[in-house]
VOGU-3710 file (C-alpha; in Angstrom, 3 decimals, decimal comma):
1> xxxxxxxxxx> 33,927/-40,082/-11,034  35,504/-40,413/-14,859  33,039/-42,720/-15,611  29,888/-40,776/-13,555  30,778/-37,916/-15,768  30,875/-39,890/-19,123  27,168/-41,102/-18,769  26,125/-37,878/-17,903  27,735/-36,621/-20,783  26,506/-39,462/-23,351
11> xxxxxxxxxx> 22,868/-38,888/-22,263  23,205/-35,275/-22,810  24,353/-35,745/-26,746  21,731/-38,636/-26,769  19,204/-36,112/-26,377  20,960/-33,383/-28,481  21,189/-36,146/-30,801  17,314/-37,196/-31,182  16,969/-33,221/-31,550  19,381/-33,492/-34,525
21> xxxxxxxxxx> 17,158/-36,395/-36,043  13,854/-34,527/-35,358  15,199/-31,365/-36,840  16,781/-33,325/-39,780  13,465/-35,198/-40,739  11,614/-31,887/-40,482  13,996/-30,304/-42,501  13,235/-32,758/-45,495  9,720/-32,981/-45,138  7,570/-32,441/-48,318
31> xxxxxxxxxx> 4,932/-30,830/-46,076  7,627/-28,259/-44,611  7,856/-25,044/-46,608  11,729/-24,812/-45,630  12,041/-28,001/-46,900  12,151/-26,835/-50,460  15,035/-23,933/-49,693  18,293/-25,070/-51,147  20,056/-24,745/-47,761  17,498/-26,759/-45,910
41> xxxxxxxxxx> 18,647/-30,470/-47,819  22,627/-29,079/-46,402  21,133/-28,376/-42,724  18,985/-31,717/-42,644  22,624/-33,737/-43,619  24,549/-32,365/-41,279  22,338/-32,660/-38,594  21,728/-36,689/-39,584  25,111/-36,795/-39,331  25,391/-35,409/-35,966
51> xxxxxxxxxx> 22,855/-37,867/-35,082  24,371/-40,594/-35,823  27,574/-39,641/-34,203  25,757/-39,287/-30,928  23,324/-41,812/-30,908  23,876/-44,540/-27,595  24,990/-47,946/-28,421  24,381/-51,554/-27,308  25,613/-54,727/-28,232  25,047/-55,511/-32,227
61> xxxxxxxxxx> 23,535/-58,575/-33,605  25,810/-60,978/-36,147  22,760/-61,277/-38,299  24,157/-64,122/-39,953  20,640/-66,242/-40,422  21,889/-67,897/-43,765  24,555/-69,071/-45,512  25,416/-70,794/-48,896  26,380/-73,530/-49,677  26,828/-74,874/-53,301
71> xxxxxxxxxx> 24,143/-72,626/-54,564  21,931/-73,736/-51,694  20,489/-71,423/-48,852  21,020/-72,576/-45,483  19,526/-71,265/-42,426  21,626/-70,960/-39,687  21,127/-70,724/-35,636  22,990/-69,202/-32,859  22,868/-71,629/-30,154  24,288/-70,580/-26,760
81> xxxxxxxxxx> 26,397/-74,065/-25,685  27,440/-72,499/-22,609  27,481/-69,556/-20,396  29,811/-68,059/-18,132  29,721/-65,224/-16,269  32,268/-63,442/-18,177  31,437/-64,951/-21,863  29,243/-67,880/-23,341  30,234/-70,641/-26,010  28,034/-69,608/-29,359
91> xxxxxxxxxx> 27,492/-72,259/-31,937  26,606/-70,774/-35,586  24,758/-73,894/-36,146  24,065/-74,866/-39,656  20,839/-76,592/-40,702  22,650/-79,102/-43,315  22,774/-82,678/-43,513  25,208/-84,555/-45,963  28,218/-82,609/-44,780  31,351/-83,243/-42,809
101> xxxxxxxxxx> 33,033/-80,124/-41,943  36,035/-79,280/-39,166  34,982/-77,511/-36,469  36,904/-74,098/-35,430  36,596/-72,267/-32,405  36,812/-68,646/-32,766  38,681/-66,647/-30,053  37,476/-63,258/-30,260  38,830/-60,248/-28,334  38,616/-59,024/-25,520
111> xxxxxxxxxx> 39,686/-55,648/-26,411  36,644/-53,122/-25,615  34,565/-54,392/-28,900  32,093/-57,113/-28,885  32,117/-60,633/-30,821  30,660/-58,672/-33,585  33,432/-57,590/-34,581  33,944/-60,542/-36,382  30,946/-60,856/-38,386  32,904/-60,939/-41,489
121> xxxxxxxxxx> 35,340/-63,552/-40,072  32,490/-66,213/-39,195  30,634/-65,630/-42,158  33,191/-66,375/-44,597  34,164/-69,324/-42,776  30,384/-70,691/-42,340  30,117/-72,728/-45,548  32,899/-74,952/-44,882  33,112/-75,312/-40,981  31,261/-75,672/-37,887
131> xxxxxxxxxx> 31,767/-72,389/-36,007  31,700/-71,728/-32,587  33,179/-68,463/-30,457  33,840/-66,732/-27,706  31,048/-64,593/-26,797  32,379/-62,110/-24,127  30,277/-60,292/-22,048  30,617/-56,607/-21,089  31,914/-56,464/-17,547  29,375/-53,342/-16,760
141> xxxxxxxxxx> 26,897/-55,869/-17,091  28,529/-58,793/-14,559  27,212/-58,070/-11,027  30,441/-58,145/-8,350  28,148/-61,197/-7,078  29,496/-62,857/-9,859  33,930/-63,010/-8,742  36,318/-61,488/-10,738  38,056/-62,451/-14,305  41,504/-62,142/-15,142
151> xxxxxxxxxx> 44,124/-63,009/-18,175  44,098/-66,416/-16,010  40,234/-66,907/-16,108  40,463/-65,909/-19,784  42,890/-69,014/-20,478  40,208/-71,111/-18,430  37,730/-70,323/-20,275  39,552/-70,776/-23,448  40,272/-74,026/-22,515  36,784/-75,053/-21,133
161> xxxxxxxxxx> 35,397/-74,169/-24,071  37,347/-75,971/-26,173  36,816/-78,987/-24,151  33,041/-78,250/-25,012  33,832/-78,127/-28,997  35,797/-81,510/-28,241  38,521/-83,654/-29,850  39,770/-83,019/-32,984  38,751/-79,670/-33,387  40,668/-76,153/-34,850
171> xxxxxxxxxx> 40,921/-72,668/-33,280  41,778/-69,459/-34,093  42,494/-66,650/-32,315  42,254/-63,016/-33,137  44,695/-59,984/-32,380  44,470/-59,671/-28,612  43,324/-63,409/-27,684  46,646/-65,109/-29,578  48,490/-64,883/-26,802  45,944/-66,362/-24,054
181> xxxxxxxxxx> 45,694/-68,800/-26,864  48,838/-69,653/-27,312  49,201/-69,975/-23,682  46,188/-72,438/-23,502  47,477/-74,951/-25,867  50,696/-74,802/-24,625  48,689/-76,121/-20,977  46,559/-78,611/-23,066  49,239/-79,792/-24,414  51,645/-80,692/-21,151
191> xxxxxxxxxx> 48,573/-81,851/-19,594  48,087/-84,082/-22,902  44,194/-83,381/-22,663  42,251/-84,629/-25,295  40,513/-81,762/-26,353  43,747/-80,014/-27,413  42,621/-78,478/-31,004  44,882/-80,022/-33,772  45,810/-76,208/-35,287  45,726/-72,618/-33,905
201> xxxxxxxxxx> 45,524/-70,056/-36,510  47,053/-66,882/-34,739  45,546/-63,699/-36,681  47,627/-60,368/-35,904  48,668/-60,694/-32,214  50,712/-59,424/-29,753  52,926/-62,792/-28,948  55,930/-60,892/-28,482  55,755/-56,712/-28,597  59,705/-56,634/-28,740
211> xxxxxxxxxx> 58,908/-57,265/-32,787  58,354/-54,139/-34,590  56,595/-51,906/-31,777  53,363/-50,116/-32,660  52,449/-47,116/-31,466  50,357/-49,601/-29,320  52,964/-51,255/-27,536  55,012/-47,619/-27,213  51,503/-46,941/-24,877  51,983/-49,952/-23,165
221> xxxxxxxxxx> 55,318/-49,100/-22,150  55,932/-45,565/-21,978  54,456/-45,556/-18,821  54,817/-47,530/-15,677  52,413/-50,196/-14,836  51,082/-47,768/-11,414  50,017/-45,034/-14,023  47,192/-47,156/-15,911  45,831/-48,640/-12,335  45,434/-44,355/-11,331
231> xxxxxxxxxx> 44,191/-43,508/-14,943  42,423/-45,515/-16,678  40,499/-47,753/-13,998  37,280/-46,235/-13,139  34,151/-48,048/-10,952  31,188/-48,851/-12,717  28,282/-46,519/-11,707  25,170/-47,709/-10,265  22,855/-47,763/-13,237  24,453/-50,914/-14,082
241> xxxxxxxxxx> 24,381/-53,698/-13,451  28,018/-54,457/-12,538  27,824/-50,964/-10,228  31,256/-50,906/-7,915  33,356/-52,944/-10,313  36,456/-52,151/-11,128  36,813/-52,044/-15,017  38,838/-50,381/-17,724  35,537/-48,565/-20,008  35,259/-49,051/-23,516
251> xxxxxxxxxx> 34,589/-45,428/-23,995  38,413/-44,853/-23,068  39,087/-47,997/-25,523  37,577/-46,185/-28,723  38,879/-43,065/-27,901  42,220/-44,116/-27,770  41,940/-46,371/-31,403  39,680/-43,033/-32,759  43,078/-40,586/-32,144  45,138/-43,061/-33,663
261> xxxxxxxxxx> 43,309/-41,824/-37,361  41,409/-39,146/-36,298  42,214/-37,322/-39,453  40,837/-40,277/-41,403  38,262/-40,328/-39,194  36,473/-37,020/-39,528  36,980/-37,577/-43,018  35,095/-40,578/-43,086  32,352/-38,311/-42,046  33,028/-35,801/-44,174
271> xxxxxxxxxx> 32,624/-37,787/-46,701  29,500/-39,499/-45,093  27,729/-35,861/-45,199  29,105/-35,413/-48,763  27,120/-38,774/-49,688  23,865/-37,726/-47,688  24,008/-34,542/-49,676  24,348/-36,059/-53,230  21,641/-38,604/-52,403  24,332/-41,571/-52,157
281> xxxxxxxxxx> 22,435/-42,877/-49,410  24,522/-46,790/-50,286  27,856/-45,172/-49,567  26,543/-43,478/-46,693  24,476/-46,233/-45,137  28,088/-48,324/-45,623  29,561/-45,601/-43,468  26,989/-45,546/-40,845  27,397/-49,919/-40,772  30,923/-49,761/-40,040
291> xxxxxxxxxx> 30,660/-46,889/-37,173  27,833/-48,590/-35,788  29,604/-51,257/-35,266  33,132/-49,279/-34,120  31,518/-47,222/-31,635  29,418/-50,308/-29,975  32,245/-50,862/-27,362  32,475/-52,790/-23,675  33,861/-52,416/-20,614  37,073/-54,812/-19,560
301> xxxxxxxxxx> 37,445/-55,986/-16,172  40,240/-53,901/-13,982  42,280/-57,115/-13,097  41,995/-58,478/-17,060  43,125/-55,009/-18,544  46,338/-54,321/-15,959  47,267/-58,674/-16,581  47,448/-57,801/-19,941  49,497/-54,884/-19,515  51,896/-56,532/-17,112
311> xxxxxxxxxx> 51,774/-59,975/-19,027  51,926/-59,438/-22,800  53,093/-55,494/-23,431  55,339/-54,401/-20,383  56,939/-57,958/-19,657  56,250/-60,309/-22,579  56,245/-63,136/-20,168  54,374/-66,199/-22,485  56,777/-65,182/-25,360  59,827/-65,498/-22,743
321> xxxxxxxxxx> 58,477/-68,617/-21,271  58,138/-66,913/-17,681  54,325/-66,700/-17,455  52,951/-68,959/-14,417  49,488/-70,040/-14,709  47,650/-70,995/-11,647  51,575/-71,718/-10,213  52,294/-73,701/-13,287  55,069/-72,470/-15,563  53,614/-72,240/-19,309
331> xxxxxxxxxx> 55,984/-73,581/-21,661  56,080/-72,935/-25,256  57,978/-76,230/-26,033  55,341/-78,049/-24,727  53,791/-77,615/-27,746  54,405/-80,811/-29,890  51,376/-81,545/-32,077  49,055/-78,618/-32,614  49,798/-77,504/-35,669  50,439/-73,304/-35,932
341> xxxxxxxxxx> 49,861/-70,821/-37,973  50,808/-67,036/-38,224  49,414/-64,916/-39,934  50,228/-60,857/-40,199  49,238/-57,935/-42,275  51,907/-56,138/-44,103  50,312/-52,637/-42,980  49,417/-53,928/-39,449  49,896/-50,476/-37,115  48,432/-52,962/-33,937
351> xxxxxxxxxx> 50,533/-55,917/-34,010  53,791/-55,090/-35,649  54,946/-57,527/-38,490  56,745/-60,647/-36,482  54,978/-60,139/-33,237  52,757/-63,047/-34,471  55,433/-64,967/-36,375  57,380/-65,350/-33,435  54,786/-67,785/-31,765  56,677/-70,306/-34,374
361> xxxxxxxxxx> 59,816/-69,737/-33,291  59,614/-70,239/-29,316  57,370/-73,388/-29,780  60,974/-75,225/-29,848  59,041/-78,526/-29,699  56,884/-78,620/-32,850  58,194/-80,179/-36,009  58,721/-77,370/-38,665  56,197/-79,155/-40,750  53,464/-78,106/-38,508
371> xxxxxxxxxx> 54,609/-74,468/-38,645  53,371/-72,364/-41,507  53,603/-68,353/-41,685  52,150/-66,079/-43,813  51,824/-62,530/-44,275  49,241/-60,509/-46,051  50,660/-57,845/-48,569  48,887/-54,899/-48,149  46,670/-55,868/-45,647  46,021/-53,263/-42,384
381> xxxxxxxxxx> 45,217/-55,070/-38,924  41,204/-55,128/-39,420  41,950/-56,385/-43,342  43,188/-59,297/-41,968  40,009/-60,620/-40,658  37,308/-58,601/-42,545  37,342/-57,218/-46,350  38,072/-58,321/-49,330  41,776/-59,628/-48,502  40,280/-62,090/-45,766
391> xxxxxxxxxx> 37,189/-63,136/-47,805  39,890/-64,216/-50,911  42,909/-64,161/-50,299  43,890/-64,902/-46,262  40,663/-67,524/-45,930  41,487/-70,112/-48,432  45,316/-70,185/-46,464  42,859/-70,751/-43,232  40,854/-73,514/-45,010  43,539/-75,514/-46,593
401> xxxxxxxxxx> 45,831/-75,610/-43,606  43,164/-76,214/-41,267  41,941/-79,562/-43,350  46,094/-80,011/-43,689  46,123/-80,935/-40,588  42,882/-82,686/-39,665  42,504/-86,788/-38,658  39,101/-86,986/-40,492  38,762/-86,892/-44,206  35,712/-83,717/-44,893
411> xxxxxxxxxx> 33,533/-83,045/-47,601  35,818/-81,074/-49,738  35,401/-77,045/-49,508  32,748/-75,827/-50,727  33,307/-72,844/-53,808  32,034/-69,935/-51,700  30,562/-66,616/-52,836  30,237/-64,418/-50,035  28,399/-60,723/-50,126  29,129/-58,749/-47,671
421> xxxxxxxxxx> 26,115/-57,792/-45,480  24,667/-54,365/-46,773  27,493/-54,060/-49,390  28,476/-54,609/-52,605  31,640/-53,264/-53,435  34,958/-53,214/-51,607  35,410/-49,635/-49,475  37,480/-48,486/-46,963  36,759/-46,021/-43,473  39,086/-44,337/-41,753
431> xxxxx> 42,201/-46,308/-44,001  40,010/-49,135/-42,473  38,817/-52,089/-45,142  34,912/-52,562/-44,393  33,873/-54,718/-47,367
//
């Protein structure tokens, strides 16, 4: 019924919305007579702005069709290695010859945004790596035909695909994927399979909540686990694809991180309208990038969402070394020759600081010289994989301790200039760094 309601709601502002845009257009129209009344250029704004807010969302492109290297422009592909039902293996394959660079499997979230999300993340690692990641679909889409997927499947996957990448490879994981992660190589590596990746970069994530708790985690756990199965699981309706299935909706998702800052976010469009008004159309258009890309959300599978609940916020069970995966106990100290590394964001409100660092501390079986921590001063949760603090200051840390710890001897790194897409100078959204 909740979800019923929303898309009957979302396709009544969709069509309030294209009104807005009509009107808005109209209202700054040469051939409009209004057009030239001072009040008209306020009206037109605000209804743009209204527009935007309400216009329906789909999945975002990563646009990423070149890169540089050394001064030289490279094309790049996306080519789809494998698909799941769930998620496919995409390859940012670079059209270079002459170069020998490690390849790093992204982990990107599952966490009610799409692989998009880290546009800025692949793109400032394309000019000195091979780059492949998780491309996750959005359950509303998966037809029940298809089974279910769970924090179990997820580690599959994760460890299918890297068995795809192959030997000798890197990955890194993202905010809600470092613990799946984690949990992967720690199989890999008691199974000794070849194909476990030599580091895994751990980027703001959850390993252990009982660190610092975010107002996150306090969610997570101010409630018992019976509440989120009777409140925030909803079927999918039958315009979809997926119709029946069980999921937890992105809409709820965004809500939920939108009245975390809601202050900063009507601000944000405040000062959008403010922009639109003065003619600033680049400050505004930078606006419009970044909610474009915030408000393109996905539904989570039911059985995925409550896991993760149970699993990483309510019991911490991969942190404690209790979590059983497919009836095998997954032990941190199995870990004996992936290198790790931690990394956390001194203004992190997601993952509290040490939540990530502790991933060092309960793989009792690594040598500390494969262990490296390090945390970003003045970085939020989103700086520490997009913006200015992950293009120059948290990458190069990435770079060098990923070739640290690689067998093969690589073309050295590249001196990369990277400009952000639609941007040229460093802002921030909702306390949010976007460029």
């Amino acid at each position: 019924m909740l979800y019923t309601v929303y898309e009957m709601q979302r396709a009544w502002l969709a069509g309030l919305g294209s009104m807005a845009q009509t009107g808005s257009e109209w209202l700054l129209s040469p051939s409009n007579p209004l057009s030239y009344a001072s009040s008209s250029p306020v009206m037109a704004r605000a209804l743009e702005v209204f527009a935007h807010a309400t216009a329906p969302r789909g999945k975002p492109a990563f646009g990423l069709d070149t890169v540089i290297i050394e001064g030289e422009i490279i094309s790049v592909t996306e080519d789809i290695v494998a698909r799941k039902p769930f998620g496919q293996l995409k390859h940012f394959k670079r059209d270079v010859s002459g170069r020998s660079d490690p390849r790093v499997l992204i982990i990107a979230p599952m966490s009610g945004h799409y692989a998009t999300l880290l546009r800025g993340t692949v793109e400032r690692l394309l000019p000195s790596h091979e780059v492949y990641i998780t491309d996750w679909r959005d359950a509303k889409k998966v037809p029940m035909s298809d089974g279910h997927f769970d924090f179990n499947d997820y580690i599959d996957y994760i460890i299918e695909f890297a068995g795809i990448v192959g030997p000798g490879s890197h990955m890194l994981a993202v905010c809600q994927p470092a613990v799946p992660a984690y949990a992967a190589i720690a199989i890999m590596s008691a199974d000794n399979n070849p194909a476990t990746p030599l580091t895994l970069t751990m980027m703001g994530g959850p390993v252990d909540t009982r660190k610092a708790p975010t107002s996150v985690d306090d969610l997570a756990t101010e409630r018992p686990f019976a509440w989120f199965e009777q409140n925030v699981v909803a079927r999918v309706p039958d315009v979809h694809p997926g119709a029946g299935r069980k999921v937890y909706p992105g809409f709820l998702q965004l809500a939920g991180f939108m009245s975390m800052n809601l202050a900063n976010h009507m601000n944000s469009h405040w000062e959008m309208f403010k922009h639109l008004v003065a003619g600033d159309d680049d400050s505004a258009d930078a606006t419009k990038a970044f909610y474009d890309e915030y408000r393109s959300v996905c539904d989570m599978t039911a059985e995925f969402y409550l896991q993760t609940i149970d699993v990483v916020f309510q019991r911490q069970l991969v942190a404690k070394g209790e979590f059983v995966h497919r009836g095998k106990l997954v032990d941190p100290a199995a870990i004996d020759r992936t290198a790790l590394l931690a990394i956390e964001g001194e203004r992190d409100d997601i993952s509290g600081l040490g939540q990530t660092k502790a991933a060092l501390d309960i793989a009792t079986g690594l040598p500390e010289s494969k262990k490296r921590y390090f945390m970003a001063a003045g970085a939020g949760h989103y700086g520490i994989f997009n913006g200015r603090k992950w293009r120059e200051v948290i990458a190069p840390v990435v770079e060098n301790f990923i070739r640290s710890h690689d067998d093969v001897k690589h073309t050295a790194l590249p001196k990369v200039i990277v400009v952000p897409l639609n941007r040229t100078e460093p802002r921030e959204i909702a306390g949010i760094e976007v460029a």
